[in-house]
NUTI-658508 format. One record per residue (C-alpha): x negated, y, z; residue number from 1; residue in three letters. Coordinates in steps of 0.001 Angstrom, whole numbers. Layout:
<rs>
+---------+---------+---------+-----+------+
!       u !       v !       w ! pos ! code !
+---------+---------+---------+-----+------+
!       X !       Y !       Z ! NUM !  ala !
...
+---------+---------+---------+-----+------+
</rs>
This chain:
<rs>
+---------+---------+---------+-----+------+
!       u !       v !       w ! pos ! code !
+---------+---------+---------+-----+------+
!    4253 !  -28411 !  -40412 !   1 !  unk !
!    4979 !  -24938 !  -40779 !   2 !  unk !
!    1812 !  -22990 !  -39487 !   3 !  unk !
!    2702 !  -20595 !  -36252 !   4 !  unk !
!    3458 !  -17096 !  -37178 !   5 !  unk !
!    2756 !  -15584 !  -33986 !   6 !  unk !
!     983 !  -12799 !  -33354 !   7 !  unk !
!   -1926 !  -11880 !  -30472 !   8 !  unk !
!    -666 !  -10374 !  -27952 !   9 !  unk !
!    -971 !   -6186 !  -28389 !  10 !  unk !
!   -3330 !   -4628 !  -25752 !  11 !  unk !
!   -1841 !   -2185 !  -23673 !  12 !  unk !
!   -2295 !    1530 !  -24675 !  13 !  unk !
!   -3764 !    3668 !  -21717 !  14 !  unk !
!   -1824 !    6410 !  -20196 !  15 !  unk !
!   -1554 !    9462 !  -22145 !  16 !  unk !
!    -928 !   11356 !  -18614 !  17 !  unk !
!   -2750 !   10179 !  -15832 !  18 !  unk !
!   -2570 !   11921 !  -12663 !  19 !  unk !
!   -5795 !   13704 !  -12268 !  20 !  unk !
!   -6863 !   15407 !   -8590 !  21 !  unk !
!   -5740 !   18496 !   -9976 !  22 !  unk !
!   -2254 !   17136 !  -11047 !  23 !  unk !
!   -1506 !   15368 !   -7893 !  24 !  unk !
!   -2106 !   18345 !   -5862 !  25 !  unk !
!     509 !   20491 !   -7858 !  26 !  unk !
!    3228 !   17853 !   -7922 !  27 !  unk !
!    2846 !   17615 !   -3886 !  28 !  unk !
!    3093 !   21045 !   -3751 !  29 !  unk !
!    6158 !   21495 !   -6231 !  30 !  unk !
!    7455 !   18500 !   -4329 !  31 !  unk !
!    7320 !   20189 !   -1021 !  32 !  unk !
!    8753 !   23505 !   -3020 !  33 !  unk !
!   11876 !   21042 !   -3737 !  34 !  unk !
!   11684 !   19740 !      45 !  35 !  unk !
!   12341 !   23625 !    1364 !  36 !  unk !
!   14603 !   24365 !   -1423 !  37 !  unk !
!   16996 !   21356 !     256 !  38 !  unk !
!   17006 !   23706 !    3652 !  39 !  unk !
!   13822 !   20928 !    4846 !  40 !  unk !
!   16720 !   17935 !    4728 !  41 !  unk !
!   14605 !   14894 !    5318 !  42 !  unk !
!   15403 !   11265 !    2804 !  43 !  unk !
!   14439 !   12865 !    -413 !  44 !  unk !
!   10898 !   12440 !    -741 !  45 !  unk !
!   10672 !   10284 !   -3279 !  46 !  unk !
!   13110 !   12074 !   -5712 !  47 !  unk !
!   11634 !   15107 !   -5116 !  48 !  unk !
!    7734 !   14009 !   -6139 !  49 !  unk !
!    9306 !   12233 !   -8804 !  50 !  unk !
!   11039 !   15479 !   -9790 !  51 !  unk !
!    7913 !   17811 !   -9565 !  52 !  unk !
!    5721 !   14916 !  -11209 !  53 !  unk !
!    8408 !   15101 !  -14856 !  54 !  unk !
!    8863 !   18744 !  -14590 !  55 !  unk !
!    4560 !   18748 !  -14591 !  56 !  unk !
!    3859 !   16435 !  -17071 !  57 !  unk !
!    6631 !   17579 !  -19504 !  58 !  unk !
!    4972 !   21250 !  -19163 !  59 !  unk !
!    1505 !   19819 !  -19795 !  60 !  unk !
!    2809 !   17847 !  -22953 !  61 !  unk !
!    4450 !   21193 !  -24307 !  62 !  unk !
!    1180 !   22831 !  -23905 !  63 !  unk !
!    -730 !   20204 !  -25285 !  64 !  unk !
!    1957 !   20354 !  -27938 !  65 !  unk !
!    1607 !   23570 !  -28509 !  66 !  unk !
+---------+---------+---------+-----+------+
</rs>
């Protein structure tokens, strides 16, 4: 018998960004900034936060970058 080759399973790496107190505040209020940018128009919630959270995180990673 040919002896298994497989390999452990890899632990998950932890998240590079995670959404501190700070963070969350400013993508809810970028969030509602999209929300009165759409005239208020009600349904969107969940593409705006997700949105705010990108455009957030991609400026702290070209900071961090940087």
């Amino acid at each position: 018998m040919k002896p298994s080759s497989k390999r452990p399973p890899s632990t998950p790496t932890p998240i590079q960004n995670e959404i501190t107190p700070t963070l969350h505040e400013q993508i809810r209020r970028r969030a509602f900034e999209l929300f009165e940018q759409r005239g208020r128009e009600e349904g969107h919630e969940l593409d705006d936060w997700l949105q705010a959270e990108e455009e957030l995180t991609q400026q702290g990673t070209k900071m961090t970058a940087a």
